[in-house]
Every structure is written in structure tokens, then in C-alpha cells.
C-alpha positions, 0 to 999 in steps of 0.5 A: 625212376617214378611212373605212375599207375592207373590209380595216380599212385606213384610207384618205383620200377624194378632195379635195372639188369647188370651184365656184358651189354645184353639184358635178361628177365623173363618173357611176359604172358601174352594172354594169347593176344597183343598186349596193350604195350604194343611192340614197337618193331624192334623188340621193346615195349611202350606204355599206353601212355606213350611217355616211356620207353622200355627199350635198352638193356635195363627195362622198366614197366609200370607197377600195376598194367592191363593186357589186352587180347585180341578184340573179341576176346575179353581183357585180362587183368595183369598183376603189376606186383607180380610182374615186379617181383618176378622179373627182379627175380630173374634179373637178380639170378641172371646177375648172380649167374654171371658173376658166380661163373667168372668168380669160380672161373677165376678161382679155376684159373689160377687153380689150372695154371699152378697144378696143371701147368704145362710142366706137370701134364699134357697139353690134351689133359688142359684142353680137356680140363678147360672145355669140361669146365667151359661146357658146364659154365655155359649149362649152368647159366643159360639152361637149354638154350646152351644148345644153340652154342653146341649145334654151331660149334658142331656145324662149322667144326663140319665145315672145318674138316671137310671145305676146301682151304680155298673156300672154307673161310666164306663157308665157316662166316656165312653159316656163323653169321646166319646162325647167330642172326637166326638166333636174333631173330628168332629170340626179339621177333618170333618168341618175343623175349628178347629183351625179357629172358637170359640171353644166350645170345653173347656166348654166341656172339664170342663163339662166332668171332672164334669160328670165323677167326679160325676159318680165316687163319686157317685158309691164310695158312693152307689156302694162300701163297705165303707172299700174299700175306701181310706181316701179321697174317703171315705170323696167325696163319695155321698150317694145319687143321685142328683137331676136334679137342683143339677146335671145342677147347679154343671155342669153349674154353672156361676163361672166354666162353661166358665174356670173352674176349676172343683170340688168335689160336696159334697164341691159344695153342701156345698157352696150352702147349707152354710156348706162350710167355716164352716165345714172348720173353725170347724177343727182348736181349735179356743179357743187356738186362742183366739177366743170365736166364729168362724171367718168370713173370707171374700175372698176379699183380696184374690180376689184383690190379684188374680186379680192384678195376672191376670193385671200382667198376662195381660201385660206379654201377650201383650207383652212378649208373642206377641214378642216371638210367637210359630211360632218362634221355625220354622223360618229359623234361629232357625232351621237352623242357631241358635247353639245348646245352643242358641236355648235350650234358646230360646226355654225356653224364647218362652215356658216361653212367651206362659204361660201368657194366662193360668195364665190369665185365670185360676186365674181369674176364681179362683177369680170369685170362691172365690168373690161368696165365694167358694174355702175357704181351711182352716187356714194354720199354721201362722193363715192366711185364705186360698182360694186356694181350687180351684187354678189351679196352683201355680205359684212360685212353677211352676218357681221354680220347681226342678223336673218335678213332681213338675212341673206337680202337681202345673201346672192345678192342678185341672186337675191332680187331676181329672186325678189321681181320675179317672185313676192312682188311679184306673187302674190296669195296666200301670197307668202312661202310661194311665194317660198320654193317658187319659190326651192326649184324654182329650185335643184333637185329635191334633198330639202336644199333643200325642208328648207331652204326650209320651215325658212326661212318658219318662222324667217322668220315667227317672226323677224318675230314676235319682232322686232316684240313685243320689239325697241321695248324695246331702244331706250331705251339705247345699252348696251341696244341693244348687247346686242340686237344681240350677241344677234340677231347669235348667233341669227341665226347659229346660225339661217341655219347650222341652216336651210341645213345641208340645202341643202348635204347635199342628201339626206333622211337626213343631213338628218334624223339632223343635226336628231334630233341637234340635237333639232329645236330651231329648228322646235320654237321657231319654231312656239311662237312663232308659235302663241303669241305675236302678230303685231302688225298693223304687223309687216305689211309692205308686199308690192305696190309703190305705183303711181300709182292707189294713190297718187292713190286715198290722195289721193282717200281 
């Protein structure tokens, strides 16, 4: 993108920043006073003209800027050159970092899983091996502000040991959470580098989703009845406590410390200890196969797959990406000039271009995973070996989705399983609307994400409404159930690319002129459907897990 400086000269903005969906650089001078792009309330930043925003994971600045002081004191001169040298600078190492830790992670792995595979050491010399190599990952890319990752590891591993069963599952989550919003906070608010230094902040986030996972399974094995249970509580329930070599391992492993994804510790524990592929092959009647012993299934193909995924990926941000930035969704001539259906295109084709740095990240994690030989799910019913235990997402079902639930549950799978274990499945009231909230604070403190998230339950909810009134009429033909899901598919794209536009620009303004431009059309749409049409009573569905007292009282009934 092109902006100009004071002088009327046209200059290129510094390239956009790459990692897991959070945003390095730098914290700029603030020449002990309020810049002249004064902040916009959420952490981002505004040109004194007032035309670009500089609001979303990738940031843009003008070439050549003045930053104001206080009134009484005299302006200062602020080298725009600079500012572009020195930010490119910061975000190319942040670049670097990343992938040089999950490059070298990988080679580790497979290095782990050949020569200090569960035959050949103990399970205490592989937990020590992956937390040494977690602990120097996460040094070597955020410095000092590792830290904060190590105090609420300590923390909660206090909590661990001395709350009651009965309670240490809410104790663990509140200091979790309140300890990552603090971080929040303080790092957009209070220092004002939010947007603008290496963010700690995803570790953090990955490290919290663990820890309150834990407390839970936790409290399900030692602080419930077993009949209370759910089916899938019952199997990730841990009867006991771990250890503080167990706790640092599951929590700061080399293979998910710097992107995830987050698991369940007794499938960790498992993988450690060598149980983990063969409690898994045990479940398929091997002898009808032909097999007279268990198989041996290697995650190499996998791993290659995967990784061919991410050069993919890889491309598409070098150049999809870098030809349709975000900031595009606030240019004069999207706001202003474009038409109605050409900017709902375009909108997709600038959502659809910000998507490749997820698919980056999250399977090159899942391939580090899978290269030290965790992540096997099982035999699908054609025979194959699948490692999809820890995928974060599935990318042709996201392309090819028909409805926005379908949408959400192959988009950062792990997370809206974390999400739906420790709230939706367990909150008495309102669980749609907390699961949403949780999912907001989880992420951040930035206005984008609230937008996004309060966007999501009404289109959620309407969503559901629309596809129980009218989808049983679309089933009486083939060619009938064709057009229903080309257009679902249409929707549901310009419906996830509408909701989300928010989460990427972060900050309230470019977020509001994006919907005054698109006339709020999805909210007014949403909110007549929901006031006009009806919720049918098994459009309901099934929120708290059967336990075995449910059960047996259906029986008795």
C-alpha cells in the first residue's frame, strides 16, 4: 500500500509482520507525550489525516511522521526512515525466531522420537528432554518477557497441589484467565507496545488453555462421582495429581510451547510413557485384517503432507496475502466509491488472504507433534493411519463449509474443544453467550474481537434458526439439495468473512466505517430473523453431556 507523506511524496509502507495470528514490532518514542497519531482506544493507531488505520496484525505508518508533545512542550521531529528500517527489522526477527524455533523443533522431534523413544529411556529423561528444549525456545524468542509464562506455570502448579479437588478447577481458571488478561492489558494499555513488540502474549494464551484443562480433568477425576460424568469426561478424567516434572513437561513441552495446539494430559502422559499409539491400535480387530501382530504406524507421511501444507501456505502469504492487506477494507475507494456487491467480494478475497498465516502456523505445529510421534488418532475405516489427533483445523471443510457451525468447528479446533470443555458444557445459564465472551477474553483486550464475537451469537443464533425452518424442504431431490448447499456455501462465506473482518483490524473505528460502509446488513438480518422467525423446539440442541445418572433416570422414566 501507497500513502503519502507531508511533502505529497508517495512512499511504500513497511511489509506486513507474519506469525500465529498475533503482531510483533517494536514500542515507538513517545517523545514524553501523546504522539500526533493519537490512540484509538484499543491499542491501534490513526494518521493525522484520518484515512488510515493502523489496527490489525500487520501495521502501516507513513514514511516520514511528526510526534507531537504535550502543548507546552515544543514538537519533535520523528524519523520516518528510520521508523521504517527499524520496525522491518523487528518484524523480520520476530519472523525469523518463529520459524527458526519450529524448524529446529521439528528436527528435535523426530531426533526424540528415534533415540529417546520409550524403549530405549524412561519416561522422567523424555519429560526432561522436552521441558529443557520448551524453556529454551521460549527464552530465545521473547527474551525477559518469558517470565510471565514461568511465574503462572508456578502459580497455578501452587494451586495444583494445595486447593481442595472440590474447588481447584474454578481457582486454577480465575487466576489463569486473570493472569493473561493483566498481561493484556498491561502490554496495549498501560506500555502501549501492544501491536508494536514481540508478543509473549500466545505461549501465554496456549499455556492457559493447558492449565485450566488440567484443573478440570483434574477435579472430574478426584472431585466428582464417576456417575456425574459424561462418557468423555469419564475417559480424560486424572485420578491423580501430577507431578511438578509432569505439570512443567505437559505445559512447556518443545512441540506446543511456541504454537500449540493444546491437548488432553492423560493422551500426553500416554505419549510420554509409550502407551500412546498402542491403546489406539488396540481398538481395531486386527486379526479380521490379516494382521497376526499390531502394526507400527510411522507419522512420516504425514509429517511430509503436512509440511508440503505449510510451503503452500507459505506462498499464498508471500503473495496473496501481501496484495490484499486488511488495511484495504478502509481505503477511500472501499468506503466510499466501491458498490455494494463489489465490496461483499472483495471483502471475502481480503478475509480469504489473511488465512494463510493460520494455516502456516497451525500445521507446522501439528507436524512438529506428529514428527516426535504424538498426535496418532486411530484407523479410519478404509485402513489408513490417521494423525489428525492434534490438528487444528481442516482446511477443506473450512473452504467448503455450508453452515457457520460447520465453519467454526474445523477453524482452531483445539481451541473450541478447550472452549466447549470448560464452559458450554458446564455453565448453567446463557452458554452460547459465555462461550463467546470466554473465547473474546481468551484472546485479547482489543475492541475487534468483541465486535467479532457478539457478530458470532447473532449469526450463530440465526443461523441455527434458518436451518431449522427451511433446510427439511431441500431434501426431497438431489438437484434440490445441490442448490441448498451452493447457496449455504456463498452465505456462510460472506458470513464468517463479514463476522471476523473485526478480529483482524482490532480497533473500534475501522471497524465501524467497514460496517457503515456494508450498511450493517449481516446484524440487521440476523436480528429480523431471530425477532420474526421460530425457534423450533428441536432446533435445540443438546448442550450437557449424558452421564450415566441421566441415563439410568431415562430408563427409570
Amino acid at each position: 500500500m501507497w500513502l503519502e507523506d507531508e511533502g505529497g511524496r508517495r512512499q511504500k509502507t513497511p511489509p506486513q509482520t507474519w506469525e500465529t495470528g498475533r503482531s510483533p514490532g517494536r514500542k515507538l518514542p513517545s517523545s514524553e507525550g501523546r504522539p500526533s497519531w493519537e490512540t484509538s482506544g484499543s491499542g491501534a493507531y490513526r494518521t493525522r489525516k484520518g484515512d488510515d488505520w493502523v489496527g490489525g496484525a500487520w501495521k502501516e505508518v507513513t514514511i516520514s511522521s511528526k510526534w507531537k508533545g504535550h502543548s507546552d512542550r515544543k514538537s519533535t521531529e520523528y524519523s520516518g526512515e528510520k521508523d521504517r528500517e527499524e520496525q522491518h527489522s523487528y518484524s523480520l526477527s520476530s519472523q525469523v525466531n518463529f520459524v527458526a524455533c519450529q524448524l529446529f523443533a521439528l528436527f528435535a522431534a523426530f531426533w526424540f522420537r528415534i533415540y529417546l523413544s520409550p524403549g530405549k529411556t524412561s519416561p522422567d529423561v523424555r519429560h526432561a528432554f522436552v521441558t529443557v528444549f520448551g524453556i529454551y525456545f521460549v527464552i530465545f524468542c521473547f527474551g525477559w518477557y518469558s517470565v510471565h509464562l514461568f511465574v503462572l506455570v508456578l502459580m497455578c502448579y501452587g494451586i495444583m497441589v494445595t486447593a481442595n479437588v472440590s474447588s481447584i478447577h474454578r481457582y486454577s481458571f480465575f487466576v489463569a484467565m486473570a493472569y493473561l488478561t493483566l498481561c493484556h492489558v498491561s502490554r496495549i494499555y498501560i506500555f502501549h507496545y501492544g501491536i508494536l513488540t514481540t508478543d509473549f502474549s500466545g505461549p501465554l494464551m496456549i499455556v492457559t488453555q493447558k492449565i485450566t484443562t488440567l484443573a478440570f480433568q483434574v477435579h472430574d477425576g478426584l472431585g466428582r462421582r464417576a456417575e456425574d460424568l459424561s462418557a468423555e469426561q469419564h475417559r480424560l478424567a486424572v485420578k491423580v495429581k501430577p507431578s511438578f516434572l509432569e505439570y512443567l513437561s505437559y505445559l512447556l513441552n518443545f512441540m506446543s510451547v511456541i504454537a500449540g495446539p493444546c491437548n488432553n494430559f492423560k493422551d500426553y502422559i500416554a505419549f510420554i510413557e509409550g502407551r500412546h499409539i498402542h491403546t489406539k491400535l488396540l481398538e481395531v480387530n486386527w486379526k479380521q485384517r490379516g494382521f497376526h501382530s499390531l502394526p507400527e504406524p510411522s507419522p512420516t507421511r504425514a509429517v511430509i503432507r503436512k509440511l508440503c501444507m505449510t510451503l503452500v501456505s507459505l506462498l499464498l502469504f508471500l503473495t496473496l496475502t501481501k496484495s490484499f492487506p486488511i488495511t484495504c477494507l478502509t481505503d477511500d475507494w472501499f468506503v466510499h466509491k466501491a458498490n455494494f456487491l463489489t465490496r461483499l467480494c472483495y471483502l471475502y478475497i481480503v478475509m480469504q488472504a489473511s488465512k494463510p498465516k493460520y494455516y502456516f502456523a497451525w500445521t507446522l505445529a501439528d507436524a512438529v507433534n506428529n514428527a516426535a510421534g504424538f498426535g496418532f488418532s486411530g484407523v479410519d475405516k478404509d485402513g489408513t493411519f490417521c494423525w489428525d489427533l492434534l490438528s487444528n483445523l481442516n482446511i477443506w471443510k473450512i473452504e467448503t463449509a455450508t453452515s457457520f457451525k460447520m465453519y467454526l468447528e474445523n477453524w482452531n479446533i483445539q481451541t473450541a474443544t478447550w472452549l466447549k470443555r470448560v464452559c458450554y458444557e458446564r455453565v448453567p445459564w446463557y452458554p452460547t453467550v459465555l462461550t463467546f465472551f470466554l473465547s473474546a477474553l481468551w484472546h485479547g483486550v482489543y475492541p475487534g474481537y468483541y465486535f467479532t464475537f457478539l457478530t458470532g451469537i447473532l449469526v450463530t443464533v440465526a443461523a441455527r434458526t434458518v436451518r431449522n425452518n427451511f433446510r427439511h424442504y431441500f431434501r426431497s431431490s438431489k438437484a434440490l439439495q445441490v442448490a441448498y448447499d451452493v447457496v449455504t456455501w456463498a452465505v456462510t462465506q460472506l458470513a464468517v468473512s463479514y463476522t471476523v473482518a473485526p478480529f483482524v483490524m482490532l480497533a473500534v473505528e475501522p471497524t465501524i466505517s467497514l460496517y457503515k460502509s456494508m450498511y450493517f446488513y449481516l446484524h440487521i438480518i440476523s436480528l429480523l430473523i431471530i425477532l420474526f422467525l421460530p425457534i423450533k423446539p428441536h432446533a435445540h440442541i443438546q448442550r450437557q453431556p449424558q452421564t450415566l445418572n441421566s441415563i439410568n433416570k431415562k430408563k427409570k422414566d
